[in-house]
MARBALO-597640 format. One line per field, with one value per residue (C-alpha): x, y, z; residue number from 1. Coordinates in nm, 3 decimals, always signed. Layout:
BEGIN
u = X_...
v = Y_...
w = Z_...
nr = NUM_...
END
This chain:
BEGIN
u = +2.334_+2.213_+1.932_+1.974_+1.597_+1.302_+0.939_+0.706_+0.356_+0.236_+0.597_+0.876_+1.128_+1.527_+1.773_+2.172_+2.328_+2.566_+2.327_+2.028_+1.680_+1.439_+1.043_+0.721_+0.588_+0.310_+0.478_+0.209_+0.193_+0.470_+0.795_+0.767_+0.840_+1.161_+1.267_+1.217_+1.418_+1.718_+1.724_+1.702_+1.999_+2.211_+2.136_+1.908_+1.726_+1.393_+0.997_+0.659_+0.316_+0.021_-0.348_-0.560_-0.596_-0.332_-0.211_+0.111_+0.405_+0.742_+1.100_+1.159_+1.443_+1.151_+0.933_+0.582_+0.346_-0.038_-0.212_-0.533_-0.402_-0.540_-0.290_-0.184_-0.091_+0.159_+0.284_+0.398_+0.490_+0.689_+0.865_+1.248_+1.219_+1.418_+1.277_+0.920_+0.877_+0.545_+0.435_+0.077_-0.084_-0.243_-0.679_-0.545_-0.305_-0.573_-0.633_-0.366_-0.050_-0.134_-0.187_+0.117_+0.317_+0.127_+0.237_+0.620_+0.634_+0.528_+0.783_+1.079_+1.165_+1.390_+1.296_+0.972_+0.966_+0.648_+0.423_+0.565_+0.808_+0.591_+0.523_+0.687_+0.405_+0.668_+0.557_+0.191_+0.187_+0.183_-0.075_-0.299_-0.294_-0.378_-0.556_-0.564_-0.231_-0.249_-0.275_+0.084_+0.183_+0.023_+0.141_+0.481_+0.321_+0.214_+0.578_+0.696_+0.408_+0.521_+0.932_+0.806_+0.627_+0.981_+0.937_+1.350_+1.156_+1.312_+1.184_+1.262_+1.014_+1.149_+0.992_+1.101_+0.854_+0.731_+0.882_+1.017_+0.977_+0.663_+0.527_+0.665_+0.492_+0.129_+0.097_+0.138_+0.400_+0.156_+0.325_+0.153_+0.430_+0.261_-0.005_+0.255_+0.026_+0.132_-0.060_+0.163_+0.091_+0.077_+0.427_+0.534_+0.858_+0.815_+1.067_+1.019_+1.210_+1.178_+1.324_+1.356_+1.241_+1.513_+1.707_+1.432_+1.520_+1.889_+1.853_+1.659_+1.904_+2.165_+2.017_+1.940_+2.311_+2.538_+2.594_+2.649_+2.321_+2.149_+2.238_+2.202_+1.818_+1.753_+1.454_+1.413_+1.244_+1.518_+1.477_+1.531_+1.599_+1.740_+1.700_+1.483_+1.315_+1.030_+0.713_+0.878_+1.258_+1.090_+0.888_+1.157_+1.366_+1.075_+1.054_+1.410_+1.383_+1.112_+1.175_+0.840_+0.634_+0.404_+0.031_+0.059_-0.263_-0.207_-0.400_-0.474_-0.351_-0.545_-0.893_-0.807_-0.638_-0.953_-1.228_-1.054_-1.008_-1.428_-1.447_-1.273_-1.394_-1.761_-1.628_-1.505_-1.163_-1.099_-1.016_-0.706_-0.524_-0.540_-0.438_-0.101_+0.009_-0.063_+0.198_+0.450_+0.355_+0.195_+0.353_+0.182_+0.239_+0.529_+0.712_+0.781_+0.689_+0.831_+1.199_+1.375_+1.680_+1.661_+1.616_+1.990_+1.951_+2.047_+2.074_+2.315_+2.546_+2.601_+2.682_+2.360_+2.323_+2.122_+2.183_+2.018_+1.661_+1.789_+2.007_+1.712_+1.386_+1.615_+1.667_+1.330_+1.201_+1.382_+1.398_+1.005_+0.891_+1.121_+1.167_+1.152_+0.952_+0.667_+0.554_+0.434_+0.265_+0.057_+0.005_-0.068_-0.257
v = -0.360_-0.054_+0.142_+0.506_+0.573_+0.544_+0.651_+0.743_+0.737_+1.092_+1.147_+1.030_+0.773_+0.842_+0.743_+0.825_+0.859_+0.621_+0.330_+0.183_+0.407_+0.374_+0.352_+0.533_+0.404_+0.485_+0.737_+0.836_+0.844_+0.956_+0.800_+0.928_+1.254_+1.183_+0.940_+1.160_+1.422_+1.176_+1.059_+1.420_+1.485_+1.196_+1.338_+1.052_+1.113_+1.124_+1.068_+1.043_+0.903_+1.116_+1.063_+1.269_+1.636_+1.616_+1.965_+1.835_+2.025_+1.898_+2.011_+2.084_+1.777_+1.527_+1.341_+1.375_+1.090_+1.104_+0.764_+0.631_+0.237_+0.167_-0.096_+0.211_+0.475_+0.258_+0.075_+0.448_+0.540_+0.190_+0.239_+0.221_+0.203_-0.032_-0.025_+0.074_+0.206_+0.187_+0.387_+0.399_+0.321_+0.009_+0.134_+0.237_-0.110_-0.377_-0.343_-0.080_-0.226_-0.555_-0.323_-0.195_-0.558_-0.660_-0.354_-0.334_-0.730_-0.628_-0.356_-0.535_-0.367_-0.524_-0.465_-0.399_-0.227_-0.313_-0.065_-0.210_+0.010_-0.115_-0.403_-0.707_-0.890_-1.171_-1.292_-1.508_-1.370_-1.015_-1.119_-1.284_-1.047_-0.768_-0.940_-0.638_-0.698_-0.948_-0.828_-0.677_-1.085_-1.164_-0.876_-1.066_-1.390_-1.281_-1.141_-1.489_-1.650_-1.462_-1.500_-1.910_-1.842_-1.691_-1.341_-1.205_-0.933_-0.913_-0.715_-0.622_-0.525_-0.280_-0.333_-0.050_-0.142_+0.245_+0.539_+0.685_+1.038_+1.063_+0.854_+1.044_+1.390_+1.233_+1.084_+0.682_+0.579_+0.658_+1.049_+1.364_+1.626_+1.900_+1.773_+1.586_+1.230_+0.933_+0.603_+0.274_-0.124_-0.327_-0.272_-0.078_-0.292_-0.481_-0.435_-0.284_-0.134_+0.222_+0.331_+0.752_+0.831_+0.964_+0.636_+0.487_+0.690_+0.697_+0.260_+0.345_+0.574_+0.298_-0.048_+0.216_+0.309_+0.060_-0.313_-0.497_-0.359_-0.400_-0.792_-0.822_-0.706_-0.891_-1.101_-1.040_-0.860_-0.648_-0.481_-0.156_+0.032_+0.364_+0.186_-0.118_+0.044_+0.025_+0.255_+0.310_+0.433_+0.686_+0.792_+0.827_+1.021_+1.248_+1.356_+1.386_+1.592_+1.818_+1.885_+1.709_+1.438_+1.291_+1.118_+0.736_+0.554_+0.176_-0.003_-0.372_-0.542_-0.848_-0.704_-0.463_-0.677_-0.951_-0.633_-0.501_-0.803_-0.872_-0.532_-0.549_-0.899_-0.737_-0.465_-0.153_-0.062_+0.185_-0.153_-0.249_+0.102_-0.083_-0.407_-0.205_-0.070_-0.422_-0.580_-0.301_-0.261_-0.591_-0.976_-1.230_-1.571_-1.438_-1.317_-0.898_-0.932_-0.585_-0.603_-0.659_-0.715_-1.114_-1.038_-0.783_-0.453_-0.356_-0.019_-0.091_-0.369_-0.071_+0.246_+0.391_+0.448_+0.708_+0.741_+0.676_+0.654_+0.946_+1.129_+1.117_+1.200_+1.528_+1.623_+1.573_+1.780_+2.089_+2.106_+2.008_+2.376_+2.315_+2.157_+1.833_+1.762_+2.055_+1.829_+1.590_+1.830_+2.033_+1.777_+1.909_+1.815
w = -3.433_-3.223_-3.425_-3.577_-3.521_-3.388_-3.314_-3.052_-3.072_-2.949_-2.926_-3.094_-3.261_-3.298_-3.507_-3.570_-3.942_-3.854_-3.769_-3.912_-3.922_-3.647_-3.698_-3.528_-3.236_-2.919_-2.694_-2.397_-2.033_-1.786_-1.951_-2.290_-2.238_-2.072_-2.361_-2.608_-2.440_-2.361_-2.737_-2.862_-2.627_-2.754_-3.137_-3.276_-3.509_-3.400_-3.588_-3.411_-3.476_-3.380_-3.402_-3.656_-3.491_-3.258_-3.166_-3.031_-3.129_-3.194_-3.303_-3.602_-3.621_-3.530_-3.839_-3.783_-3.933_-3.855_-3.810_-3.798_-3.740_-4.030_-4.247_-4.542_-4.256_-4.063_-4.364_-4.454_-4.136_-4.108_-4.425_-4.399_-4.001_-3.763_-3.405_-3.268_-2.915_-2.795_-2.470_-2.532_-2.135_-2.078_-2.169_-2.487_-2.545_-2.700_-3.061_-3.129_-3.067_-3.210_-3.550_-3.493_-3.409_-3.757_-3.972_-3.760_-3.921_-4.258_-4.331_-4.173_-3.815_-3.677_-3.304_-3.098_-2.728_-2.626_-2.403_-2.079_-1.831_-1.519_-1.328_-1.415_-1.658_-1.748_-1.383_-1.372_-1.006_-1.140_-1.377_-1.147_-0.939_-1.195_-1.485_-1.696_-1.746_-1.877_-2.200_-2.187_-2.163_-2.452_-2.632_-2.619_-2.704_-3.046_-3.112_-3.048_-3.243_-3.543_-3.475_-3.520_-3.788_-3.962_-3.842_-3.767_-3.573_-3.192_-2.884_-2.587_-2.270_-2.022_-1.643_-1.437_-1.120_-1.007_-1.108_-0.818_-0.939_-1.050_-0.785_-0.539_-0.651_-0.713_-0.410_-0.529_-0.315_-0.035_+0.063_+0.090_+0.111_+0.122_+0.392_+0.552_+0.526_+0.458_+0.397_+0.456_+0.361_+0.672_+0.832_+0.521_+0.511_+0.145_+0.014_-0.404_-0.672_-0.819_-1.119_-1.172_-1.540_-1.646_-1.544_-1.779_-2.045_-2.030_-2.037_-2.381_-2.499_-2.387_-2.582_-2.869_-2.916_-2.734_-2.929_-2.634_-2.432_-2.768_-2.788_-2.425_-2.448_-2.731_-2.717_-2.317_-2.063_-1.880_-1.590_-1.403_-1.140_-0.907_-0.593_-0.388_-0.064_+0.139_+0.217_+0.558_+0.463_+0.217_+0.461_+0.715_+0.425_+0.392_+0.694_+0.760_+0.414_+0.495_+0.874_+0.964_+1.099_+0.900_+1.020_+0.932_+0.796_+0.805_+0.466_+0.590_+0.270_+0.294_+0.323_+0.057_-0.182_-0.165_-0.171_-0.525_-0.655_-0.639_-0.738_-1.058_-1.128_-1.146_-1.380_-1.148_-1.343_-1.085_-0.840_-1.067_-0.907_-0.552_-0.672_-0.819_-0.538_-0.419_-0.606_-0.464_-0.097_-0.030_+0.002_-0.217_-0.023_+0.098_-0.218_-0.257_-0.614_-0.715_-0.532_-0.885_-0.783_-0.795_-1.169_-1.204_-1.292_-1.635_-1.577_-1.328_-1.528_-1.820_-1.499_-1.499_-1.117_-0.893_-0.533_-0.233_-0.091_+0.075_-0.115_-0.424_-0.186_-0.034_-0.403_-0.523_-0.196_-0.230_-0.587_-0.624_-0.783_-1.061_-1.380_-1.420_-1.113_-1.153_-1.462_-1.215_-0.995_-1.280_-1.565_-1.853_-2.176
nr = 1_2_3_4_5_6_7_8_9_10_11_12_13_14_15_16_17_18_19_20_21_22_23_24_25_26_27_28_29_30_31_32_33_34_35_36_37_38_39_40_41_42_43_44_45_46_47_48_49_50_51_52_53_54_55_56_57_58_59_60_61_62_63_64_65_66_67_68_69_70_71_72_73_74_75_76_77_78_79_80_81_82_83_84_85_86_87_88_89_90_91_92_93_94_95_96_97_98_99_100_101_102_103_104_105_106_107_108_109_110_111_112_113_114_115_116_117_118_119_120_121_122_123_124_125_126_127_128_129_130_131_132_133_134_135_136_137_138_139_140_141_142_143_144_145_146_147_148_149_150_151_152_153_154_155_156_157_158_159_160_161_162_163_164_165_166_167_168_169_170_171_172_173_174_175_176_177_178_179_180_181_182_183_184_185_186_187_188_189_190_191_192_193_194_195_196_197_198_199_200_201_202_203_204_205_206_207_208_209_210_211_212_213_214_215_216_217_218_219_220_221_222_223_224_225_226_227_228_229_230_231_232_233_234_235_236_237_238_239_240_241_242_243_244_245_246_247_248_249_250_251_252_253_254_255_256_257_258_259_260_261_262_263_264_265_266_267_268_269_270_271_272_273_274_275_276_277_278_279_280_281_282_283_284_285_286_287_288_289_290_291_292_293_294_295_296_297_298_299_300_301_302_303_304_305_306_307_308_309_310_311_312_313_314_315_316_317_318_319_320_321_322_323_324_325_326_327_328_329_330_331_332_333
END
């Protein structure tokens, strides 16, 4: 049965009268401002966790319950709830959400979304490839240690591959559109899927409310997505967009791929950013490991589309001073 609420950690859970109560979860990072929004607009009734001091400020409508991961805060927190959303990003994943799988077990939640909405982690590929993820695996491993061990808790990890929005504005789909740069894998023709947040959030919003996308995500990794391109058709949308050529940098993938790898193996975190784009722009023997289409979109199967490469990067480009896009442009605390 579809949930009536649930929580965000730094955000926000949701949850409707007429289904059952929700429960507090991690809500950081890029999607979980969108979520909360979308779940705020579909009037669920919504609670978040914070961290002691947080000067985050929420509507009135939303539950606020401090934590400090210690057992007595999230058993409180917990009480009464039926799904947790986490979104905390991956350096702050480790210790945290595993208290949180051990007190969502205790007070009976019935479902877990782990802090995924990435790169697909169900795939050893993926995971060799970025061993810090690695932990996002075994994340699911422990929920399925403790469903054998008689746990009735489910989950259900989104993978959304890059956010197309977000991606676009910060420069990590390898565009510059305001110096008109542009920095493309190899041939920039690997093909890899990009998912729009608000896509994201409307999926939430979707296996939150709907039975049948609740059942259908129910104990699986489901994927996402607002279309599969390639480096090279958004750049040739961008320019077509903006009325401009763009200078081309070509990345060697190989030599960059086997320099970050060493990198991170001797300790430099800042090589795992490399090895993500990797996964996106780059063919491990031979496989586009982030064209999630093999997989079926469940967005898609329950009509939530976008449009085109096109049709979305001429959008994003004339509307980019505006709301929701100038988020991604000035970040803020």
């Amino acid at each position: 049965m579809p949930a009536s609420s649930t929580t965000l950690f730094h955000l926000s859970s949701f949850s409707r009268n007429d289904r059952p109560n929700g429960t507090p979860c991690l809500a950081g990072g890029n999607v979980g401002l969108p979520i909360l929004e979308e779940c705020l607009k579909a009037s669920l009734k919504v609670s978040v966790l914070t961290r002691p001091g947080s000067t985050s400020k929420f509507p009135e409508i939303v539950k606020v319950f401090t934590t400090d991961y210690s057992p007595a805060s999230l058993a409180l927190a917990f009480q009464g709830q039926d799904v947790v959303l986490s979104l905390l990003g991956l350096s702050a994943i480790g210790d945290q959400q595993y208290a949180l799988i051990e007190a969502a077990v205790k007070a009976g939640v019935k479902r877990f979304f782990p802090s995924e909405f990435g790169l697909d982690t169900a795939s050893a590929q993926v995971v060799a490839a970025v061993p810090p993820f690695r932990v996002r695996a075994e994340l699911i491993d422990t929920i399925k240690a403790k469903q054998a061990a008689g746990s009735p808790m489910e989950y259900t990890a989104f993978v959304a591959g890059l956010f197309l929005d977000w991606g676009f504005f910060v420069g990590f789909l390898g565009l510059d559109v305001e110096q008109r740069t542009a920095e493309l894998w190899d041939d920039g023709n690997v093909p890899f899927t990009v998912t729009n947040l608000s896509v994201v959030a409307r999926t939430v919003v979707k296996v939150l409310t709907d039975a049948a996308a609740y059942e259908a995500s129910r104990n699986a990794y489901i994927y996402t997505g607002s279309v599969t391109t390639t480096q090279t058709e958004l750049l040739a949308a961008t320019e077509k967009a903006t009325d401009a050529k763009f200078a081309v940098t070509r990345i060697e993938s190989q030599k960059l791929i086997a320099e970050s790898t060493a990198k991170l193996a001797g300790g430099d975190l800042a090589a795992m950013l490399p090895l993500v784009k990797a996964v996106a722009f780059a063919r491990f023997h031979g496989e586009a490991l982030t064209d999630l289409r093999k997989y079926g979109l469940f967005n898609e199967k329950f009509g939530i589309t976008d449009g085109s490469t096109e049709e979305m990067v001429a959008t994003m480009v004339k509307h980019r001073f505006e709301l929701p896009y100038v988020r991604y442009m000035a970040p803020t605390s």
